[in-house]
N, C-alpha and C positions, 0 to 999 in steps of 0.2 A: 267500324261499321259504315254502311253507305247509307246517304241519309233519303233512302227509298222515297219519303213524301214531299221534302222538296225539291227532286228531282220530276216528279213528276208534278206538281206545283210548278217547275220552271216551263217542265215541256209545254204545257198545257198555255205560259207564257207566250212560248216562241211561236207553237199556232195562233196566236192572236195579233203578234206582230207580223206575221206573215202575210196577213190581208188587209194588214196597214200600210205597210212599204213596197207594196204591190198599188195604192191607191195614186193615180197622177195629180190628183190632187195637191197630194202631200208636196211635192218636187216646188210648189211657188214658194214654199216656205225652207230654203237649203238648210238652216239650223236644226230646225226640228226634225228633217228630213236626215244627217249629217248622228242628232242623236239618237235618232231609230235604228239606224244601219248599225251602228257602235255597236246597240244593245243587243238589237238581230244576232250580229254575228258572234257577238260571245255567247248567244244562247244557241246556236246553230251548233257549234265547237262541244259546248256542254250536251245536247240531247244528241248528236252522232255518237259520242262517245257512251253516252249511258244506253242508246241501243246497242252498241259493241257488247255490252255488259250485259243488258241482257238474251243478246243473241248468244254469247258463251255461257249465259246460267242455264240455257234449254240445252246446247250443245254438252253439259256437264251433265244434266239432267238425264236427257239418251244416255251418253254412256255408262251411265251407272247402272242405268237399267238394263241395257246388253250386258255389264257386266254380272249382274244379279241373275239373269234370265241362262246366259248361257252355259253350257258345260264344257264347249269346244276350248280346248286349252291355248288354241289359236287364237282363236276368239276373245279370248280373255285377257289372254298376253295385246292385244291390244287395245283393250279396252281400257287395259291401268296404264299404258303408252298416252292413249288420249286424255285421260282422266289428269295421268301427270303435266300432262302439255297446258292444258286449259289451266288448271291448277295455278302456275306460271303465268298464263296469260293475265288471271283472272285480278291476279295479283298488281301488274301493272296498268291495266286496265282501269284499278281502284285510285291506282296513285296520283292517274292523271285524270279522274274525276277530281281527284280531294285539291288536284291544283285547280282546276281549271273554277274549283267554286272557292277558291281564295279571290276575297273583292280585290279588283285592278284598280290600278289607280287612275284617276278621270283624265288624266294627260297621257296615257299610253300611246293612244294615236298621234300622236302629233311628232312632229317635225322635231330635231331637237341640235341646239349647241353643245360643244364638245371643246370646254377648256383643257389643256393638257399642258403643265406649268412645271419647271425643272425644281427638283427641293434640293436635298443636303446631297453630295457628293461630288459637285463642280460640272466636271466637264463630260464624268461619266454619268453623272444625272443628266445630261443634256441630249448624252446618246441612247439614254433607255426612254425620252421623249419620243425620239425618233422610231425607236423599236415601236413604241407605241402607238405612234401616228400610222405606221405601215399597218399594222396587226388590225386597226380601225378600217385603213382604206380596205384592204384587204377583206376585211367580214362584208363592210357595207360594198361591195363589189358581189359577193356571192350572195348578198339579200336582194340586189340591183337596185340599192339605193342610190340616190345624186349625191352627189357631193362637192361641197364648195369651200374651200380654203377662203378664211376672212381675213385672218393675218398669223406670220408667224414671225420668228425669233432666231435667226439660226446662229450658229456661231462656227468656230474655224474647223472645226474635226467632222463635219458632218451633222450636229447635234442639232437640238433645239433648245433656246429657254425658255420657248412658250410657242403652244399651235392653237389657234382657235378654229375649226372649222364647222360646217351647218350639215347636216346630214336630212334627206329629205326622204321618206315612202313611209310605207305601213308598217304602224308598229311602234316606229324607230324609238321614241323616246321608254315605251315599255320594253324594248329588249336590252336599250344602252344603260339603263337608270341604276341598276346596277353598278356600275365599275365607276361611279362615286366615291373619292375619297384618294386614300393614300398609298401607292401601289409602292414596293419595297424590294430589290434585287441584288442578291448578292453571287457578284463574279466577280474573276480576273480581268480588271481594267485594258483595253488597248493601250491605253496610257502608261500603266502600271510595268515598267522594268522589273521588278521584282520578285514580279510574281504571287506577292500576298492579292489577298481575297481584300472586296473593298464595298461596305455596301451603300444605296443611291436610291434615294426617294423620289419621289414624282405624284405628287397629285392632280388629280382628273375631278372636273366638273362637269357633269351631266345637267343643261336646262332645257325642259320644253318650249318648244318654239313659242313666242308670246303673239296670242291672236290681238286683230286692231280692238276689241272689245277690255281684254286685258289691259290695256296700255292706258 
């Protein structure tokens, strides 16, 4: 179930934030200002979305009642077309309320380091570094993030035994924070004459960029 009162407890939030972060006031003070916006916009995120929701409870709403009212079998036949649609809609619609009111963590926004260290598999652990360094430039390229190599590690085949780089824009550490930990891939080595399967660890550290405050 969708938790109807405090979403509207939240909307009711976000119009109040709205004629606060509208105030120039506010702008002397960039901290306070920096965590209005934050809040602004994940409630901005959560009330479009819960008007989504209840724009298709009314849209579900009509067509039950065209389908209730009508005799035309035209008309009918697409009334349970729509009803099926919404149906589906309504459904993912729900899902991504129930995300978007999972509490984020207070470093989402921020900037964030990107350890990627080779573990057990030698040299093919070195080159699944590298798969992984690309796969990062690569995502943070289509989010149009900056990006800044701080130092890496390479070795003779192409690999790496360690990439540190800073990733900078909106978001970045709430979308990276995930892929923490120890990542595991099992193929046929370049190395490997043999042909046997070989498998190769690599762990990844995800840190939020440390503000002068932090330090």
């Amino acid at each position: 179930m969708i938790p109807i009162d405090k979403l509207e407890a939240l909307k009711v939030e976000f119009l109040e934030l709205q004629s606060k972060v509208s105030d120039t006031a506010l702008i002397s003070d960039p901290r306070r200002y920096k965590e209005l916006m934050r809040r602004y916009k994940e409630l901005e995120a959560i009330t479009d979305c819960y008007a989504e929701y209840n724009r298709s409870i009314q849209e579900m709403a009509d067509a039950k009642g065209l389908l209730e009212s009508e005799s035309d079998p035209d008309m009918q036949a697409m009334a349970k077309t729509e009803i099926a649609d919404l149906e589906k809609s309504l459904e993912d619609i729900e899902l991504r309320l129930r995300d978007l009111l999972i509490p984020g963590d207070p470093n989402d926004e921020k900037n964030a380091i990107i350890e990627i260290r080779a573990g057990t598999g030698g040299e093919e652990a070195a080159l699944f570094v590298a798969d992984l360094y690309r796969m990062y430039n690569y995502y943070a390229d289509m989010k149009g993030w900056k990006k800044q190599v701080i130092d890496t590690n390479e070795t003779g085949l192409g690999g790496y035994k360690e990439v540190v780089m800073q990733l900078n824009g909106e978001n970045v550490y709430g979308l990276m924070r995930f892929e923490s930990g120890v990542h595991r891939v099992q193929r046929v080595p370049v190395t490997e004459s043999s042909g046997r399967i070989h498998t190769s660890a690599v762990t990844v550290a995800v840190l939020p960029e440390a503000e002068d405050i932090d330090v």
